[in-house]
BAKOLMAR-429388 format. One record per residue: x, z, y of N, C-alpha, C in turn; chain; residue in one letter. Coordinates in Angstrom, 3 decimals. Each point is the difference from the previous one (the first is absolute). Layout:
BEGIN
X/Z/Y/X/Z/Y/X/Z/Y/A/a
...
END
This chain:
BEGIN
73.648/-2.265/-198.503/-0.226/0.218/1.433/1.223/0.696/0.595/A/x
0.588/-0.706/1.121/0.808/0.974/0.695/0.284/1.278/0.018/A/x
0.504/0.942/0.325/-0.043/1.321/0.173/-0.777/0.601/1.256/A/x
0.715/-0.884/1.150/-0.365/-0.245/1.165/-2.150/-0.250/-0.154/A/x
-0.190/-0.572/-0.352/-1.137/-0.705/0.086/-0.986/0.667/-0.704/A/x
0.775/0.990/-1.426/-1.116/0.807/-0.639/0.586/1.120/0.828/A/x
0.885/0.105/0.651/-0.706/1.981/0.971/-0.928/-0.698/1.297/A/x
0.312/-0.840/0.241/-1.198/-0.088/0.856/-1.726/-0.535/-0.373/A/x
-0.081/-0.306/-1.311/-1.109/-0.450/-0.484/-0.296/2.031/-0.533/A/x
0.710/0.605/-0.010/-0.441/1.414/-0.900/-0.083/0.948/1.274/A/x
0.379/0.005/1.191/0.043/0.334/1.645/-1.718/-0.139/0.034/A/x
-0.549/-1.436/-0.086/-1.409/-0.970/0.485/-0.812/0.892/-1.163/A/x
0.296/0.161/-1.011/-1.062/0.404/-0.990/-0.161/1.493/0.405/A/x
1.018/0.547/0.472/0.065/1.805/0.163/-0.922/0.573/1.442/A/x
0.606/-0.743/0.938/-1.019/-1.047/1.370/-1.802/0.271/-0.388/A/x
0.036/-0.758/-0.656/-1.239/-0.663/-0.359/-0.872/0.967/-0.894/A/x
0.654/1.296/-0.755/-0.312/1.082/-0.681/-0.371/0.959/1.372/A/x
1.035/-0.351/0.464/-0.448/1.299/1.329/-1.192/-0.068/0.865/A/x
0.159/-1.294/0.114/-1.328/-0.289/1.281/-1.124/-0.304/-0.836/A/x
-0.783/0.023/-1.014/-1.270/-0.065/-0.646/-0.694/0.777/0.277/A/x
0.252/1.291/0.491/-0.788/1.660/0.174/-0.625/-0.575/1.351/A/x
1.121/-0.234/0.877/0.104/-0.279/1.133/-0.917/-1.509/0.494/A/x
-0.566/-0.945/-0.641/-0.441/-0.871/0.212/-1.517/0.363/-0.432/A/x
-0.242/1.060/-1.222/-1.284/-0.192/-0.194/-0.433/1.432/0.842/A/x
1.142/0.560/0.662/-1.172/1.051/1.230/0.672/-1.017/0.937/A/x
0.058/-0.752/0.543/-0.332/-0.994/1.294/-1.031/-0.414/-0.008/A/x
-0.579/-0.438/-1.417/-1.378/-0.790/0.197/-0.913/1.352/0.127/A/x
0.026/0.707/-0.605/-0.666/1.133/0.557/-0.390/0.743/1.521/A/x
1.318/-0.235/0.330/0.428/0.225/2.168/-1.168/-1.012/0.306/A/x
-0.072/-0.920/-0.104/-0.620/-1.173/0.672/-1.096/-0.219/-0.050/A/x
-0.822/0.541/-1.459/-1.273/0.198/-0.367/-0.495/1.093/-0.026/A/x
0.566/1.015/0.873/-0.179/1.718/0.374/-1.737/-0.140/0.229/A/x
-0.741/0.970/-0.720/-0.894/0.255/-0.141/-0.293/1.071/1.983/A/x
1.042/1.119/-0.287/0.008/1.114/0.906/1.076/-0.350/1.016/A/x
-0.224/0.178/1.709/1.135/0.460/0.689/-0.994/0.948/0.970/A/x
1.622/0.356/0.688/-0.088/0.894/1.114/0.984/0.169/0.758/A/x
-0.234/0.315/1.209/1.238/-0.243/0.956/0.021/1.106/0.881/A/x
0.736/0.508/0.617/0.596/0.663/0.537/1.135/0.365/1.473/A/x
-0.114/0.581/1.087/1.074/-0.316/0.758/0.807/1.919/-0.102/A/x
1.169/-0.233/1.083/0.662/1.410/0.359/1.004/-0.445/0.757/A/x
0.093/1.166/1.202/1.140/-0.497/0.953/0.761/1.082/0.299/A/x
1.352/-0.030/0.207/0.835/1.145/0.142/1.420/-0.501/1.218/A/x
-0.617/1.188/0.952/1.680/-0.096/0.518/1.184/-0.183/-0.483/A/x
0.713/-1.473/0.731/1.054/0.259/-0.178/1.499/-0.041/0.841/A/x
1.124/-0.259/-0.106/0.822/-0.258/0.515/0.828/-1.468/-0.466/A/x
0.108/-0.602/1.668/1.026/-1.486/-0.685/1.406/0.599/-0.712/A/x
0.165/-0.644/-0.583/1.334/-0.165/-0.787/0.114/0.895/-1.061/A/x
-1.103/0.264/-0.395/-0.157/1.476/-1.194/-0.145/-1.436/-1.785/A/x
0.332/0.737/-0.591/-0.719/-1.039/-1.225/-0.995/0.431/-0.891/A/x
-0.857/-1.125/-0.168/-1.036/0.565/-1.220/-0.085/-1.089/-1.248/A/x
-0.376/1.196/-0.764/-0.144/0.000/-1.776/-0.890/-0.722/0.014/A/x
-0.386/-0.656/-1.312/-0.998/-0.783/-0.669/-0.152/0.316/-1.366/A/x
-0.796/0.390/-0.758/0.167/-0.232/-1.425/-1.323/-0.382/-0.620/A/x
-0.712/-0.749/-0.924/-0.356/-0.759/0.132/0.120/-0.631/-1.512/A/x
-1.340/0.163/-1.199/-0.015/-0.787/-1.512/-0.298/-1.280/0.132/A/x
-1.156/-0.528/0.414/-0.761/-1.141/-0.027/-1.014/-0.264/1.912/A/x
0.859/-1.226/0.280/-0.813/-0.348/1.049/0.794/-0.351/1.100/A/x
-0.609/-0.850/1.309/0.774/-0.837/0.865/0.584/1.035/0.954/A/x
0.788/-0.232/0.744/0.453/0.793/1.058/0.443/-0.874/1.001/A/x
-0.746/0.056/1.476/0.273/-0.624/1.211/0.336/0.782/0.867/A/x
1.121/0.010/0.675/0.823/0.981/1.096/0.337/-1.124/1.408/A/x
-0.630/0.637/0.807/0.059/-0.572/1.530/0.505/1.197/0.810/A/x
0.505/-0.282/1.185/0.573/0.616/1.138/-1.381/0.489/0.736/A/x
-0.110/1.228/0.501/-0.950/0.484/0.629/0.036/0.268/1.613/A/x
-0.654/-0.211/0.971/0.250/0.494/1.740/0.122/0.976/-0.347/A/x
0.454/1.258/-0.589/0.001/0.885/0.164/1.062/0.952/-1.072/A/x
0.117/1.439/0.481/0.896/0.849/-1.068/-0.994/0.594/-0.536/A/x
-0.948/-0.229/-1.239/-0.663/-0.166/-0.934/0.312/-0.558/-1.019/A/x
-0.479/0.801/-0.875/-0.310/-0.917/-1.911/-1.057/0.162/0.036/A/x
-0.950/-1.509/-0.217/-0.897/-0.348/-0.254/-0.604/-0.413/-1.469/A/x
-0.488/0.530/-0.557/-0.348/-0.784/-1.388/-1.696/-0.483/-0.447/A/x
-0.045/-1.267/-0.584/-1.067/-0.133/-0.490/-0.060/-0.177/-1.257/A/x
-0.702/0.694/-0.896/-0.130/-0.974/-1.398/-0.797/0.204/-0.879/A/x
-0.464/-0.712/-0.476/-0.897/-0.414/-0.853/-0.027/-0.104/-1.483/A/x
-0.349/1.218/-0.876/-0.054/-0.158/-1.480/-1.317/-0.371/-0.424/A/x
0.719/-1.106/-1.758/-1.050/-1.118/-0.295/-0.036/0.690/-1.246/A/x
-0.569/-0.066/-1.048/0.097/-0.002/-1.229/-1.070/-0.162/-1.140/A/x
-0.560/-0.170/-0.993/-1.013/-0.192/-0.947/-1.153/0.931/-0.081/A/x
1.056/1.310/0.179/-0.998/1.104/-0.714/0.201/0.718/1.704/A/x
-1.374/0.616/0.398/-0.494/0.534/1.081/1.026/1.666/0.232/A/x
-0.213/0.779/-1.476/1.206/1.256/0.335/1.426/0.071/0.405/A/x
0.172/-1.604/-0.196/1.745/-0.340/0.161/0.162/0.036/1.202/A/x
-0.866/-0.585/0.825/-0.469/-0.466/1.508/0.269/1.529/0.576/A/x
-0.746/0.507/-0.784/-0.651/1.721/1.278/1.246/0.490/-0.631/A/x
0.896/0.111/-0.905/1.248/0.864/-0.244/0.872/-0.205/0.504/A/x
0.339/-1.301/0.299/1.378/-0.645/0.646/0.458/0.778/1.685/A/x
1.098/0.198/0.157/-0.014/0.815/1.265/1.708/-0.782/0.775/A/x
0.056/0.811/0.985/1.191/-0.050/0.481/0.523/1.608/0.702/A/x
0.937/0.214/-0.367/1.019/0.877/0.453/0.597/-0.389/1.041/A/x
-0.514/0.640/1.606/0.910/-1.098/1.302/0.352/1.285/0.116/A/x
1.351/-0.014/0.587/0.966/1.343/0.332/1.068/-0.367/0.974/A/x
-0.052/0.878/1.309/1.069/-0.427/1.502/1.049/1.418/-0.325/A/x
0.914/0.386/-0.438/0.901/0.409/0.452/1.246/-0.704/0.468/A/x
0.041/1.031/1.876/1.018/-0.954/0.746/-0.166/-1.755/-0.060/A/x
0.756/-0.356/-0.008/0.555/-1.850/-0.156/-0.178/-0.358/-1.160/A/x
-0.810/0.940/-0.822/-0.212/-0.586/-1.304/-1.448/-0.189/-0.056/A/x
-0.585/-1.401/-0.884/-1.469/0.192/0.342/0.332/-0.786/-1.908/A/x
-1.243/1.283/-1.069/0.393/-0.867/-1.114/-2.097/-0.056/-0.014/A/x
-0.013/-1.705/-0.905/-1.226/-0.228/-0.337/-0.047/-0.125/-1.625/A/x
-0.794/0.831/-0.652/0.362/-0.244/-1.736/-1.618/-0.113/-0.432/A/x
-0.219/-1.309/-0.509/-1.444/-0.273/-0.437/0.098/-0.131/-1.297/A/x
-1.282/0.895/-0.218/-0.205/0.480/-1.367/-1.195/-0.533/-0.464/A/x
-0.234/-1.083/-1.387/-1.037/0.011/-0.463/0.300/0.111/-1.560/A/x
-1.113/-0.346/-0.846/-0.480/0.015/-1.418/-0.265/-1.070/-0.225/A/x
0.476/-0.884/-1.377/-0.401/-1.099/-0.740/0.612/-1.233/0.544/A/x
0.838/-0.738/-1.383/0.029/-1.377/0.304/-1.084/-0.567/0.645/A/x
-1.237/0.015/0.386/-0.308/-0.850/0.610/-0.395/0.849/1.941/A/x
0.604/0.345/-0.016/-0.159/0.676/1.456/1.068/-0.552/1.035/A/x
-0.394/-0.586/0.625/1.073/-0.608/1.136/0.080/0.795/1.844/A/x
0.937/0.251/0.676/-0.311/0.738/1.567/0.452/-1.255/0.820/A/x
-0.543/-0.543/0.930/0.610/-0.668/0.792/0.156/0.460/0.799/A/x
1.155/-0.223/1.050/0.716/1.523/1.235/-0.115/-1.695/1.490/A/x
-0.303/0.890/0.615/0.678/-0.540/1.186/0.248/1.225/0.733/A/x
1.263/-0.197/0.695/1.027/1.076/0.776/0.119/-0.585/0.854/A/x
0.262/0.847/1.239/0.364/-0.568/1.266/1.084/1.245/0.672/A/x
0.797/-0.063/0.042/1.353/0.865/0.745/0.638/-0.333/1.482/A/x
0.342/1.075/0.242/1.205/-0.557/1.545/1.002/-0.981/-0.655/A/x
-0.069/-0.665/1.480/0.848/-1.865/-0.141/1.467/0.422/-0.911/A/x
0.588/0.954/0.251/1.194/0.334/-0.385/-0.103/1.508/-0.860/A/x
-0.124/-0.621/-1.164/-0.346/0.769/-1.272/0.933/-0.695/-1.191/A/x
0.545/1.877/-0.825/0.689/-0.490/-1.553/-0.919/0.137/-0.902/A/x
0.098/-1.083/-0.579/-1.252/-0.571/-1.401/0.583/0.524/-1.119/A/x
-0.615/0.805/-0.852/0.400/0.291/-1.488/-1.097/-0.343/-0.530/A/x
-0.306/-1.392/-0.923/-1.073/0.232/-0.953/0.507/-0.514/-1.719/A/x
-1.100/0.691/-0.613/0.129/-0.422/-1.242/-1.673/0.138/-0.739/A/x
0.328/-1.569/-0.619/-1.418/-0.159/-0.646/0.018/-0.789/-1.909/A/x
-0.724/0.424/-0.690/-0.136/-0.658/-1.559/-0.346/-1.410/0.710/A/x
-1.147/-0.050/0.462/-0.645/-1.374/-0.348/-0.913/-0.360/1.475/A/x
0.467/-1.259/0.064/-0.626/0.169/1.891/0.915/-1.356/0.786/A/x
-0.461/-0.080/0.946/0.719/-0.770/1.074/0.649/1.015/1.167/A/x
0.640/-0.553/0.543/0.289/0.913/1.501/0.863/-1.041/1.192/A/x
-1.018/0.411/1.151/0.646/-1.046/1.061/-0.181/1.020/0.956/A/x
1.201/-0.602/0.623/0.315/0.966/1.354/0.707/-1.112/1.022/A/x
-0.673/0.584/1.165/-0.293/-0.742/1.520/0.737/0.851/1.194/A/x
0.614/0.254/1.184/0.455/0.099/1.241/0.183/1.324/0.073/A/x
0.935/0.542/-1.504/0.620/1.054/-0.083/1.197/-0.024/-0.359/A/x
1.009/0.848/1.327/1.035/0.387/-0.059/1.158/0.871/-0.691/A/x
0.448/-0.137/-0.771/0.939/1.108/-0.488/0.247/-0.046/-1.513/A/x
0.825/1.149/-0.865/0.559/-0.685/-1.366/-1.535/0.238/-0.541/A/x
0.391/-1.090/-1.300/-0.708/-0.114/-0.859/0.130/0.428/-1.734/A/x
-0.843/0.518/-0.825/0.463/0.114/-1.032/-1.270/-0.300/-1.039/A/x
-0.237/-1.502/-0.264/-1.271/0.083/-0.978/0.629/-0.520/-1.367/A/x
-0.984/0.497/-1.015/-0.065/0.028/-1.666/-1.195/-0.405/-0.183/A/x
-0.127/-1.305/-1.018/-1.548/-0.599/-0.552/0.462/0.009/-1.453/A/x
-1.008/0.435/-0.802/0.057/-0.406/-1.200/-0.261/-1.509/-0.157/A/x
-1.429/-0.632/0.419/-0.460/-0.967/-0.350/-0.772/-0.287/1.188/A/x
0.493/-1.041/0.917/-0.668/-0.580/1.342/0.825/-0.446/0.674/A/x
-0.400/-0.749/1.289/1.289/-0.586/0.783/-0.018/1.152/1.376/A/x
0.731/-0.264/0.549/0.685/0.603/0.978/-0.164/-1.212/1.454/A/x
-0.929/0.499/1.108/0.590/-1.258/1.053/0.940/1.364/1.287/A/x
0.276/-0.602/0.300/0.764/0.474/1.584/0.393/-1.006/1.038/A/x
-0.910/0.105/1.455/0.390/-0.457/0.995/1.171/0.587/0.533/A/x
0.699/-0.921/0.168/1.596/0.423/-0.546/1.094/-0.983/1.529/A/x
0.553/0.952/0.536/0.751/-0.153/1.070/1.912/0.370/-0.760/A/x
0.588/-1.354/-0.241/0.930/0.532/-0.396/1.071/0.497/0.637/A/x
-0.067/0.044/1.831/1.187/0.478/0.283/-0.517/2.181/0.176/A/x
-1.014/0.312/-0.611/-0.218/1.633/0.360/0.529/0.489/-1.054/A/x
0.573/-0.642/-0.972/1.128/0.237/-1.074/1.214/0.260/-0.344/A/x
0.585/1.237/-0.616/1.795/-0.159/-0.303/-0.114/-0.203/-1.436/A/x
-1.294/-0.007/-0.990/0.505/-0.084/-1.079/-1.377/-0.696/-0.924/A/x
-0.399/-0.709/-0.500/-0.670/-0.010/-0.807/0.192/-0.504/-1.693/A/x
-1.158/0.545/-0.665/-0.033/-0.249/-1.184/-1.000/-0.175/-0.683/A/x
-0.664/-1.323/-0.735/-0.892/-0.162/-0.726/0.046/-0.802/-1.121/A/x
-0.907/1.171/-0.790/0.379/-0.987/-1.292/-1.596/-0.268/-0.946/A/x
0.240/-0.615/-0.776/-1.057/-0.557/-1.049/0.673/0.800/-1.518/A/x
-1.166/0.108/-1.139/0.351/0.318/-1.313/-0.235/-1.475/-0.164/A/x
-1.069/-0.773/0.208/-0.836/-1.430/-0.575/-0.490/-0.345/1.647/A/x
0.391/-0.957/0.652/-0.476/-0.290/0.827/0.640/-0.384/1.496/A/x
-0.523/-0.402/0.670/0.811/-0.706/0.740/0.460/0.908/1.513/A/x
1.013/-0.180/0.973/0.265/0.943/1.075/0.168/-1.691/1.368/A/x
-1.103/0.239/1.082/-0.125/-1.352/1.024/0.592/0.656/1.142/A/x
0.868/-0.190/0.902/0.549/0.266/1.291/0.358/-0.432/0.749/A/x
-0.985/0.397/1.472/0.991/-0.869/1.298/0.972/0.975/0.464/A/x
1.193/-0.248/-0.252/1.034/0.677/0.461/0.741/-0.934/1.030/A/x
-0.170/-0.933/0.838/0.703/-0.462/1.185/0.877/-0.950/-0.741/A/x
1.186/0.375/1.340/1.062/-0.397/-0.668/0.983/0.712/-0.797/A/x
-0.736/1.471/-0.153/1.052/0.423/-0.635/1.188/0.049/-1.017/A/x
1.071/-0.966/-0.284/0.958/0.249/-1.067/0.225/0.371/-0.790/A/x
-0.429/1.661/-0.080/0.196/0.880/-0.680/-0.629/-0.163/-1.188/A/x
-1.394/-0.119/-0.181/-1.003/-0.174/-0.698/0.499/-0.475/-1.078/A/x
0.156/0.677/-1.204/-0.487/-0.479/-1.917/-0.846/-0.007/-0.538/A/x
0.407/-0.634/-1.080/-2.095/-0.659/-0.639/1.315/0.065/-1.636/A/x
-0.890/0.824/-0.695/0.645/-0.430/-1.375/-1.228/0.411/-0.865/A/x
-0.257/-0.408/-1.273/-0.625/0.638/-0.860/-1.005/-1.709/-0.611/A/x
-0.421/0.475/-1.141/-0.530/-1.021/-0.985/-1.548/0.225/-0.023/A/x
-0.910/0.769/-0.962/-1.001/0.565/-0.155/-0.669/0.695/0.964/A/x
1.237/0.934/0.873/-0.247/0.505/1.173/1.119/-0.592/0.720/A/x
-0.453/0.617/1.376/0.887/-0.141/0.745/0.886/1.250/1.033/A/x
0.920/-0.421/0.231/0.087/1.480/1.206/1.020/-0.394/1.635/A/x
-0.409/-0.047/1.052/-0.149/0.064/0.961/1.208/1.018/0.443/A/x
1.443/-0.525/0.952/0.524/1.430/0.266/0.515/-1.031/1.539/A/x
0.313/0.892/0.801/0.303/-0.479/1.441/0.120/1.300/0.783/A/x
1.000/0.399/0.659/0.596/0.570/1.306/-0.082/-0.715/1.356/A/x
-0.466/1.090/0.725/-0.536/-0.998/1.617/0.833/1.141/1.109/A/x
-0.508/-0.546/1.079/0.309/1.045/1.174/-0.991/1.173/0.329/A/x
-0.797/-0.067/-0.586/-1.397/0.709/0.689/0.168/1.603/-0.653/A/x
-0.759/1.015/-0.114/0.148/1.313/-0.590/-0.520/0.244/-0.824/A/x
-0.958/-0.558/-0.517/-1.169/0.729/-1.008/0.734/-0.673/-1.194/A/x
-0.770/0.562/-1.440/0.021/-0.411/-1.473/-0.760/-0.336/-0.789/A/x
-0.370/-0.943/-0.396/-0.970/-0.725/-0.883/0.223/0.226/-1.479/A/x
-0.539/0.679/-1.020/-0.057/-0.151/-1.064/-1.281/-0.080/-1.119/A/x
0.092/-1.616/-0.298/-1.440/-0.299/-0.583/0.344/-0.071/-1.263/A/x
-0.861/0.474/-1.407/0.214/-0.408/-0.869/-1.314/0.008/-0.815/A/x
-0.178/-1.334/-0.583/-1.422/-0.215/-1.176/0.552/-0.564/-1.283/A/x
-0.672/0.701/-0.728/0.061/-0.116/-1.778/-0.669/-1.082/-0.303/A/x
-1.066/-0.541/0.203/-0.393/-1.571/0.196/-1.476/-0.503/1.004/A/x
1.061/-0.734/0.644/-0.945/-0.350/1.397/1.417/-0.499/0.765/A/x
-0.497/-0.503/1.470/1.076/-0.403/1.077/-0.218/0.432/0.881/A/x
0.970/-0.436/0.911/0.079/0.801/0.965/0.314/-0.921/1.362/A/x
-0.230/0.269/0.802/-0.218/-0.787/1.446/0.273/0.611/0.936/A/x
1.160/-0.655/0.781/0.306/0.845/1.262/0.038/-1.112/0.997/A/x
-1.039/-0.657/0.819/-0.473/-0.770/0.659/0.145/0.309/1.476/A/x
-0.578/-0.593/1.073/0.734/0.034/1.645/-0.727/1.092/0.201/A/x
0.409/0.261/1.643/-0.335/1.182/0.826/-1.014/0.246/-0.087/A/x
END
């Protein structure tokens, strides 16, 4: 066998070691015995940025009428104490707004929906999850272990972006822009300079990623 062909056949097997934990608490998420849900809202200010952090579970971020953080979410899991333990830490100092959700057990999943001022900086990071974000302004900085990534995605509010894949694919309407590179095999990675101000930096360990129209 190639050289070429056995690191990437020993890449797929190492892959495939990792995500087993991860596939048999999905079926667990889905066949959640227990949930419960939850809201909280906190002043805020446009152009401030907020945190995300985040083990297992979806995350949906929309633009809000208002200078508010809005959150909803909903923990699922097998066993009923996982449910009543799981919490969140929401914290506003100044322009900083951080959200850190805390639960117990592979099989415990949080699903978030957030809603922020139109012109908000995104920091999130999640193990295992999806995350899409809608008619929000300003840099970006997300990390997935294992899920895809979408973004309604305006490419001229950009001077810089970057996305990449470990295993998986990176889709973009970027115009006409020129600039735009696409390189990578297994993964991919996404790099382009624009006129606009903000910074995009996406990156998933395996999953894709989507940066789709306005």
């Amino acid at each position: 066998m190639p050289a070429r062909l056995l690191a990437v056949f020993l890449n797929a097997m190492l892959v495939g070691a990792i995500l087993v934990p991860f596939c048999t608490a999905s079926d667990h998420w889905i066949d959640s015995d227990y949930e419960e849900s939850h809201s909280e809202v906190r002043d805020f200010v446009a152009g401030g940025m907020v945190h995300v952090r985040l083990s297992v579970g979806d995350v949906q971020i929309r633009r809000s009428s208002n200078n508010q953080v809005r959150v909803h979410y909903t923990v699922k899991s097998g066993h009923e104490s996982y449910v009543k333990d799981a919490r969140l830490d929401f914290e506003v100092r100044g322009n900083n707004a951080n959200l850190d959700f805390h639960a117990r057990g592979n099989n415990t999943s949080i699903d978030v929906e957030l809603e922020v001022p139109q012109n908000t900086n995104l920091d999130v990071h999640a193990k295992v999850g999806d995350l899409t974000v809608e008619g929000v302004e300003g840099d970006k900085d997300f990390e997935l272990g294992v899920g895809d990534i979408r973004i309604a995605h305006d490419s001229s509010t950009y001077r810089f972006v970057r996305a990449s894949t470990g295993i998986g694919d990176v889709n973009a309407d970027v115009g006409h822009d020129q600039n735009a590179e696409v390189s990578g095999w297994l993964g991919k990675t996404l790099k382009y300079s624009g006129e606009g101000k903000y910074e995009l930096r996406a990156h998933v360990s395996v999953g894709d990623i989507t940066l789709g129209g306005k």
